[in-house]
ZAMI-63107 format. One record per residue (C-alpha): x, y, z. Coordinates in Angstrom, 2 decimals, decimal comma. Each point is the difference from the previous one (the first is absolute). Layout:
<rolums>
<rolum X="X" Y="Y" Z="Z"/>
...
</rolums>
This chain:
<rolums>
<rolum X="-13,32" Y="-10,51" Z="-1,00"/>
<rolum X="3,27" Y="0,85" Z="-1,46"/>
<rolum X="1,20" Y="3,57" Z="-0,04"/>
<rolum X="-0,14" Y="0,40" Z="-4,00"/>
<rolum X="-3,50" Y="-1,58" Z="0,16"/>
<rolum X="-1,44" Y="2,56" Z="2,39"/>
<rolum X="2,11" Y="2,83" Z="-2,17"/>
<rolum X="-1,95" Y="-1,31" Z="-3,03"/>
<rolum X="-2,81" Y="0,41" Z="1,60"/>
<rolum X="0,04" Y="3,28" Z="1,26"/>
<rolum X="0,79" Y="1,21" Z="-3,02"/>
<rolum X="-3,23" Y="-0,68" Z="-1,21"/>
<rolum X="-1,05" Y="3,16" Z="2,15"/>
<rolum X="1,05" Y="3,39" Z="-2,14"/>
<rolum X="0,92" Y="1,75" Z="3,23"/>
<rolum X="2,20" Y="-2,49" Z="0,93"/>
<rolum X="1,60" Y="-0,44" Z="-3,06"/>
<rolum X="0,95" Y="3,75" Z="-0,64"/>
<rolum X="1,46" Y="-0,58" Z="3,54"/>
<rolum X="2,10" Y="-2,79" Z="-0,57"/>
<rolum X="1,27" Y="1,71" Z="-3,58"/>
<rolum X="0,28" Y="3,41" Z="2,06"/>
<rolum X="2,91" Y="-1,68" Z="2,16"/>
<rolum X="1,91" Y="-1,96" Z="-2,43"/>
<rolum X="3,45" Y="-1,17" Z="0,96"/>
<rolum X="-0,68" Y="0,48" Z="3,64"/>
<rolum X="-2,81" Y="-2,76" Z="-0,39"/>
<rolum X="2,08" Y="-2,37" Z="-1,84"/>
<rolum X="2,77" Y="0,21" Z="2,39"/>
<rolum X="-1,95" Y="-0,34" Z="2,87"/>
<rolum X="-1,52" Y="-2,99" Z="-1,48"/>
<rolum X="3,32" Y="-1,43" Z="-1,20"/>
<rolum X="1,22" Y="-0,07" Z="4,17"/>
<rolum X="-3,44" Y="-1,42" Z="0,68"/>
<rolum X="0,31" Y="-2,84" Z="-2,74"/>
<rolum X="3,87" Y="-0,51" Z="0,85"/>
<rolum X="-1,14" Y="-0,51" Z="3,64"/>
<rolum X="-2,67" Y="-2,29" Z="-0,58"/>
<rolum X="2,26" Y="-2,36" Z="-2,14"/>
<rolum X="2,73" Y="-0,24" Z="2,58"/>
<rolum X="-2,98" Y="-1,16" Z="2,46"/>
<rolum X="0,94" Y="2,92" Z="2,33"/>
<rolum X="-2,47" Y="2,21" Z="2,09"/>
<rolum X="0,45" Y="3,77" Z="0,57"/>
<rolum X="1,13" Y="-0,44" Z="3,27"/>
<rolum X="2,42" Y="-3,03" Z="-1,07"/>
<rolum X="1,53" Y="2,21" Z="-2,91"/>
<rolum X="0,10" Y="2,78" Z="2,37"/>
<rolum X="2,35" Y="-1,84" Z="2,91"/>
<rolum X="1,96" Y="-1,64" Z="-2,68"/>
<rolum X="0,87" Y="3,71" Z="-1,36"/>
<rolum X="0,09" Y="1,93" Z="2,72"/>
<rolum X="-3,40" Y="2,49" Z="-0,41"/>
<rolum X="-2,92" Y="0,57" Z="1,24"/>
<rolum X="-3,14" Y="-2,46" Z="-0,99"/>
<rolum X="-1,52" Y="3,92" Z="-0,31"/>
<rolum X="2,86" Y="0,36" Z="-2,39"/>
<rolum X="-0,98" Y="-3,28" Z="-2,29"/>
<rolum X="-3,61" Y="1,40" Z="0,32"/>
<rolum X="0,66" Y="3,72" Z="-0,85"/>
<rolum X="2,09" Y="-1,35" Z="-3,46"/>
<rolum X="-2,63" Y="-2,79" Z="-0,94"/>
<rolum X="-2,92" Y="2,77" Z="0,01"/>
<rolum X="2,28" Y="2,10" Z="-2,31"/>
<rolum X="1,61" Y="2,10" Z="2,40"/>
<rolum X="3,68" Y="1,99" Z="-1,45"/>
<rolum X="2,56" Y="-2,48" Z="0,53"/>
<rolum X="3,84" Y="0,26" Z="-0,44"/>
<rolum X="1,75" Y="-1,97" Z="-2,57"/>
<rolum X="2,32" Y="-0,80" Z="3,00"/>
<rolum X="-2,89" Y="-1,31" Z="1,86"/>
<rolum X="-1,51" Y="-1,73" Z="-2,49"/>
<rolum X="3,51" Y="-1,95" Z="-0,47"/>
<rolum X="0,36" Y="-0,53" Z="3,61"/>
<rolum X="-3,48" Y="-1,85" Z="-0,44"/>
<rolum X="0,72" Y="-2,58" Z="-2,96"/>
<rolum X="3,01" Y="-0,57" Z="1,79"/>
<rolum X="-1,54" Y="-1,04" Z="2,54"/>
<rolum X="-1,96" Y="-2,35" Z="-2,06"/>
<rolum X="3,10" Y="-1,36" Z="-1,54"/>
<rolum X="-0,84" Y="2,04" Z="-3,24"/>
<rolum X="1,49" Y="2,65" Z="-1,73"/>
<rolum X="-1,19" Y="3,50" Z="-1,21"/>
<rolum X="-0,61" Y="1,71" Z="-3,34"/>
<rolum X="-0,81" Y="3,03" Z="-1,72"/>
<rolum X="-1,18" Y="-0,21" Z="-3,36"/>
<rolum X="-0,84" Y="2,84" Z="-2,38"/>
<rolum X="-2,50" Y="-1,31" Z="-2,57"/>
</rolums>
């Protein structure tokens, strides 16, 4: 099951759904490493040796965990990708 599917699902449930809207950006960016990692065919653990963290580390962001912007740039390089902000 992909990861929008089971997000889709979930918020079917009102609990989770006040949840997921609770926590906002910090979702979406967590979800955005997750998604970027799972194109580039990487595991946590590869993604973590090829930038230098902690698998922990990939963990900790991809549950939604504070992250620096310098971290999280340090990451899509890794992945040969760059990073953006975007105000919306």
């Amino acid at each position: 099951m992909k990861i929008d599917d089971l997000i889709d699902q979930q918020l079917q449930n009102p609990e989770f759904a006040q949840a997921y809207q609770a926590a906002g950006e910090q979702v979406e960016s967590a979800l955005a490493l997750f998604k970027a990692r799972e194109a580039v065919g990487l595991t946590q653990v590869e993604l973590a040796q090829k930038a230098g963290v902690s698998q922990s580390t990939i963990a900790r962001i991809e549950r939604g965990d504070n992250v620096t912007f310098k971290k999280l740039a340090t990451l899509a390089h890794a992945m040969d990708k760059s990073f953006q902000i975007e105000f919306v």
